[in-house]
N, C-alpha and C positions, 0 to 999 in steps of 0.2 A: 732578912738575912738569917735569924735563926730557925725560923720557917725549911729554908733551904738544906741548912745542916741538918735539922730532925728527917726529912725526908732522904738523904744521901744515908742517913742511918739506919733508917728504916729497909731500902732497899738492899743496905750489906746487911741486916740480917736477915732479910727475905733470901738473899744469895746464899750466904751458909748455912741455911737450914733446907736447902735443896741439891748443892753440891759439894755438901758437908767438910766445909774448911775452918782451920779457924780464924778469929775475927779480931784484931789489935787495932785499939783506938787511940793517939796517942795528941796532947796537945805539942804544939809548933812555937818556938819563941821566933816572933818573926810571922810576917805573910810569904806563902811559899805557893804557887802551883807547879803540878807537874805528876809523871807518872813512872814507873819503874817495874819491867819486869825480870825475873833472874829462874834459873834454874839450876839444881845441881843431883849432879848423877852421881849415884850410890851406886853397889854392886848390884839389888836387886828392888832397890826402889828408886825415884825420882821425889825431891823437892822442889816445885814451883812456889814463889813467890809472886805478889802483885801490891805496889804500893803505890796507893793514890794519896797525893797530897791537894787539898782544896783550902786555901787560907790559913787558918790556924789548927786544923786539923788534920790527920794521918791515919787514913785507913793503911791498914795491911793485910794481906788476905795468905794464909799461906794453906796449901795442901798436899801432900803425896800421892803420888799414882806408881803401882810397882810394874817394871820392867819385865815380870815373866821370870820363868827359871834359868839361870844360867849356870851351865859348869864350867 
């Protein structure tokens, strides 16, 4: 089992260091699965959010992507 969790972790930092977000790992009181995505628009960026929850652990992945210029 903890085999699994080092690998899920290794692979979210192989992910952020290639589409450079950052990385929140957080422990879980409780067994929880499941997943979550969100975004929120700003004037001229966007905030994406993605949260994986795998047992007792919580990735979070968050990055922004800007929207271009707007007047």
């Amino acid at each position: 089992m903890i085999y699994l969790l080092v690998f899920i972790l290794f692979v979210a930092f192989v992910v952020s260091h290639f589409y450079d977000c950052d990385i929140i790992v957080n422990p879980i009181k409780g067994i929880m699965f499941g997943a979550l995505y969100n975004d929120e628009d700003f004037d001229d960026e966007t905030d994406h959010t993605i949260q994986v929850l795998i047992l007792i652990i919580s990735f979070t992945f968050i990055w922004t992507t800007s929207n271009g210029s707007k007047k």
